[in-house]
C-alpha positions in Angstrom: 0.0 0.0 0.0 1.3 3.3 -0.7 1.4 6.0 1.7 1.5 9.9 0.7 1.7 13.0 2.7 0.6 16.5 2.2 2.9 19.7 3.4 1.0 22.8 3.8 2.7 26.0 1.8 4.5 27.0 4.4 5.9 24.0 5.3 6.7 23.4 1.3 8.7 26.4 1.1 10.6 25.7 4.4 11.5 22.1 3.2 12.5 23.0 -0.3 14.3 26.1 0.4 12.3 27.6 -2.2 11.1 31.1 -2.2 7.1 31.8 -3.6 9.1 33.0 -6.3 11.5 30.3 -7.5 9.0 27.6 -7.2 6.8 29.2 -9.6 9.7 29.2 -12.0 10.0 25.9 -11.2 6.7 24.9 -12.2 7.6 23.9 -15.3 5.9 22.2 -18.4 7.6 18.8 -18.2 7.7 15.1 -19.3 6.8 13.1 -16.7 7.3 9.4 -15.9 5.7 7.2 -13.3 7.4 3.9 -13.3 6.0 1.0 -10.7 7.8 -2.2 -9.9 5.6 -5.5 -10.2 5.8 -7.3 -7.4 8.3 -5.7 -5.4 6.1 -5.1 -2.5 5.0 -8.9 -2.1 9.0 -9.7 -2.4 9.4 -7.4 0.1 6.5 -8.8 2.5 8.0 -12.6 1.3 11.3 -12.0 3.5 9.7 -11.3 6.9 8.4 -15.1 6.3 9.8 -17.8 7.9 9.8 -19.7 4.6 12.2 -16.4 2.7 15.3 -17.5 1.6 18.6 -15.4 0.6 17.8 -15.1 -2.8 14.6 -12.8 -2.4 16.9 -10.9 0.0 20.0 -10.6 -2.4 17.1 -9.9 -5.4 15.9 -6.7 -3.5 19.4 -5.4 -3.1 19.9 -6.1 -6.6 17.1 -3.5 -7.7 18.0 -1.0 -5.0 21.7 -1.0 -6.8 20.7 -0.7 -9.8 18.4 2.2 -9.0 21.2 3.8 -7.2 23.3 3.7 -10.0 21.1 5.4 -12.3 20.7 8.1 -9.9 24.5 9.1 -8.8 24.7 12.4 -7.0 26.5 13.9 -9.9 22.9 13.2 -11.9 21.9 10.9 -14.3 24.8 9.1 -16.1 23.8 9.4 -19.5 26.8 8.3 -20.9 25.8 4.6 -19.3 21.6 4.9 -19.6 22.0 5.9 -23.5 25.2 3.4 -24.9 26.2 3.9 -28.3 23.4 6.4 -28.9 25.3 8.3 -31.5 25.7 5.5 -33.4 21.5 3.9 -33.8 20.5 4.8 -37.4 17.6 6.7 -35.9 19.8 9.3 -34.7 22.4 9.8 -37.1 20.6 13.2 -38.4 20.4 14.4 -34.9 22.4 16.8 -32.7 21.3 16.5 -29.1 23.5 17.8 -26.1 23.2 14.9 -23.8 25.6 16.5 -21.0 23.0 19.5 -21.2 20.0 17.3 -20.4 22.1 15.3 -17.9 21.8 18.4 -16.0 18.2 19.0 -16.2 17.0 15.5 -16.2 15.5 15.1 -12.5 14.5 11.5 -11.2 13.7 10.6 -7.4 12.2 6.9 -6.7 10.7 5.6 -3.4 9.4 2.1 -2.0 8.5 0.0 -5.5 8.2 3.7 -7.6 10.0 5.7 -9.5 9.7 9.7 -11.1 11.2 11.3 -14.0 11.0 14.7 -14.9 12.3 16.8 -18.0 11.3 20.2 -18.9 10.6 21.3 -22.5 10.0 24.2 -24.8 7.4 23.3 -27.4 10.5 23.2 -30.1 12.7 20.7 -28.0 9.8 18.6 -27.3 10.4 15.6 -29.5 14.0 15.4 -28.8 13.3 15.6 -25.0 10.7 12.7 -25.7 13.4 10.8 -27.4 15.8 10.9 -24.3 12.7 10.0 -22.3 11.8 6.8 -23.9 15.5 5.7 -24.4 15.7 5.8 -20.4 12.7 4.6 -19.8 13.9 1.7 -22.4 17.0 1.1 -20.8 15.6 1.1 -17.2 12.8 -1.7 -18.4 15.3 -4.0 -19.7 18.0 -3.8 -16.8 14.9 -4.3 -14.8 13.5 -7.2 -16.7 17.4 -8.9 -16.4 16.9 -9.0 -13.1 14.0 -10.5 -13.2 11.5 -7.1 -12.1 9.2 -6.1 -14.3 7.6 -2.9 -14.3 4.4 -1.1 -16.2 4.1 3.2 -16.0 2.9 6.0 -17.6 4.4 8.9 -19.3 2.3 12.1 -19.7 2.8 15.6 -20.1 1.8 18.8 -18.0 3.3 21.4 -15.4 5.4 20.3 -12.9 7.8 20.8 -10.3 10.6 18.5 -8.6 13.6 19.6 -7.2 15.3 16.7 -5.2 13.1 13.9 -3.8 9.8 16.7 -3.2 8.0 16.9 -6.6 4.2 17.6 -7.5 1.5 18.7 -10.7 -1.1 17.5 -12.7 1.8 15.6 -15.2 2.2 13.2 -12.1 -1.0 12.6 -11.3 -1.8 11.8 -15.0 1.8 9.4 -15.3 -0.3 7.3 -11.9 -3.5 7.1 -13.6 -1.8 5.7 -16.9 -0.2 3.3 -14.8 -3.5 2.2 -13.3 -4.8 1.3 -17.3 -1.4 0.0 -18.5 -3.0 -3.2 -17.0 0.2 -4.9 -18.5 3.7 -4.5 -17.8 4.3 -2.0 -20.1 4.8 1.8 -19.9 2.1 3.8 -21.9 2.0 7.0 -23.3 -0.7 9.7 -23.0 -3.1 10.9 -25.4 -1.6 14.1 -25.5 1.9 13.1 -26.4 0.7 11.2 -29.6 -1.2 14.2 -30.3 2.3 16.3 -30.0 3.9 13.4 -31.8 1.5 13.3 -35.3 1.7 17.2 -35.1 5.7 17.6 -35.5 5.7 14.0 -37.8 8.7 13.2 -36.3 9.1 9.5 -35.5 10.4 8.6 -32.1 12.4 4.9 -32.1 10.6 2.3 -29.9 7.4 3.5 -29.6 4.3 1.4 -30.4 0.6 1.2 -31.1 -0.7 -2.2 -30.4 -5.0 -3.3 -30.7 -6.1 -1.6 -27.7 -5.3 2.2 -28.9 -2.3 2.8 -26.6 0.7 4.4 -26.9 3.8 2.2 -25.1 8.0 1.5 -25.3 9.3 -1.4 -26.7 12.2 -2.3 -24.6 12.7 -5.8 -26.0 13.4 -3.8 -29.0 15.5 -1.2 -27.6 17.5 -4.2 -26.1 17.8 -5.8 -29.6 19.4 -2.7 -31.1 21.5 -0.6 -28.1 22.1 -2.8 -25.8 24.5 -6.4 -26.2 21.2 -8.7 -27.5 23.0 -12.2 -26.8 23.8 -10.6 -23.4 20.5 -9.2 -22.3 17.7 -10.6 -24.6 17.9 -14.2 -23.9 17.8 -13.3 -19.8 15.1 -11.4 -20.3 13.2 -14.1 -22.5 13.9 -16.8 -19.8 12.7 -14.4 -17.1 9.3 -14.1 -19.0 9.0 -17.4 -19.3 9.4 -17.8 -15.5 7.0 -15.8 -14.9 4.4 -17.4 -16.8 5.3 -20.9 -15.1 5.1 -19.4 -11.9 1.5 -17.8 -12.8 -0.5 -21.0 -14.1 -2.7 -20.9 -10.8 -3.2 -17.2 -11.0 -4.9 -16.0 -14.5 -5.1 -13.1 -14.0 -1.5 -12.5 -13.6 0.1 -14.7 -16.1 -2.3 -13.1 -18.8 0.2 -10.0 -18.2 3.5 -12.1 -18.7 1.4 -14.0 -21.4 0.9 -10.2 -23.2 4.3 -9.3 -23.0 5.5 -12.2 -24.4 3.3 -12.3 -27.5 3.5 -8.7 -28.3 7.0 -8.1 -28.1 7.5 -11.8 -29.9 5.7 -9.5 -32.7 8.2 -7.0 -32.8 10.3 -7.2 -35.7 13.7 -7.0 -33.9 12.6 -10.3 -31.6 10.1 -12.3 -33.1 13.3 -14.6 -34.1 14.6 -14.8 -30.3 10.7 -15.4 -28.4 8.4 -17.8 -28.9 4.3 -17.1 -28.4 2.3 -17.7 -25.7 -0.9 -18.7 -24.7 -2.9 -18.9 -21.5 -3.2 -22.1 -21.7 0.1 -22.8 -22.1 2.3 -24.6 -20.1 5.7 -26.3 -19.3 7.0 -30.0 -19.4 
């Protein structure tokens, strides 16, 4: 269950060392993600058990690091979230300063969640998005080698977050998205694809599957930046377990059995997965 709190104003300004002022500034149109881990939480109830074992306590550690280490107090490390960027076919035509957005890039994570925020100007937008999605890419498929998969929503609206205090309507819609995502899958909003058909510019790794929605393809961000022998076969195996472990509970492998399928359909891994169907099940 998650727990939130509410600061008055004058206990805002106090605890962000803001001024009425600044924080206005602040308040900026953003990109905003809301990422939730699946399952975290009953991992985390799992080890107070008498039956827990090391490996659900060394498992949690191995999230919280790699969380950590996207978030160094020096910022984001782009340089390790966005490998070999310059070099995707996608991007050849484009001049981005990465070391600029490092700077403004802002992410804070709690309990089994996890917030990013990045300003825009209406002329930077789809770049901005781009850098977006390729975290938000790269964070799913670390996550998925471990063996944590996650589902969010991205959305776009005023906001402000400075440090771990952050608030606006962007957030609130990124939770709500989550709540429909119903798969583990981050989706976009309605007013980004909106944005998107307007400039015609095509952002890598985004998808439009039979349900109407907007959401990133990490298996085939993994297939193309990352080292694909090194990361997509993990990942596959990891799916795989999930839906094994799921055959008593529909309602949960029908989201393992969805990610399976509709990223088998992807061109860049249909030859690496195999499809799924409820009913399926292992020797």
């Amino acid at each position: 269950m998650r727990r939130y709190f509410v600061l008055s104003d004058k206990n805002l300004k106090s605890y962000c060392g803001d001024t009425e002022d600044s924080a206005k500034k602040d308040y900026k149109q953003s990109i905003v993600v809301f990422l939730d881990l699946l399952g975290f939480t009953k991992l985390i109830e799992s080890i107070d058990k008498e039956s827990s074992n090391e490996k659900d306590i060394q498992r949690i550690f191995e999230i919280l690091q790699l969380l950590d280490a996207f978030n160094t107090k020096d910022g984001v490390n782009i340089s390790a979230v966005l490998p070999k960027i310059e070099f995707s076919p996608e991007l050849k035509d484009k001049s981005i300063d990465f070391e600029k957005l490092q700077d403004e890039l802002k992410i804070a994570y709690f309990s089994d969640s996890l917030v990013i925020t990045l300003s825009y100007d209406e002329n930077e937008f789809d770049d901005r998005l781009l850098v977006i999605v390729l975290l938000v890419a790269y964070l799913q498929s670390g996550l998925a080698m471990a063996n944590f998969f996650s589902r969010g929503g991205i959305a776009i609206g005023r906001m402000y977050h400075k440090d771990n205090i952050f608030f606006g309507k962007a957030y609130l819609d990124a939770i709500e998205l989550e709540k429909i995502a119903i798969y583990p899958r981050v989706i976009l909003s309605s007013d980004i694809e909106k944005m998107q058909k307007k400039s015609n510019k095509k952002i890598p790794y985004i998808k439009k599957v039979e349900d109407g929605l907007w959401y990133i393809d990490f298996l085939d961000y993994a297939k193309n930046i990352r080292n694909s022998s090194v990361c997509i076969q993990p990942i596959q195996d990891n799916i795989e377990q999930s839906i094994s472990a799921s055959l008593d509970n529909l309602k949960i492998r029908a989201k393992y059995t969805w990610l399976m399928n509709h990223q088998a359909d992807s061109n860049a891994t249909k030859k690496n997965l195999k499809r799924f169907s409820l009913s399926h099940r292992q020797n």
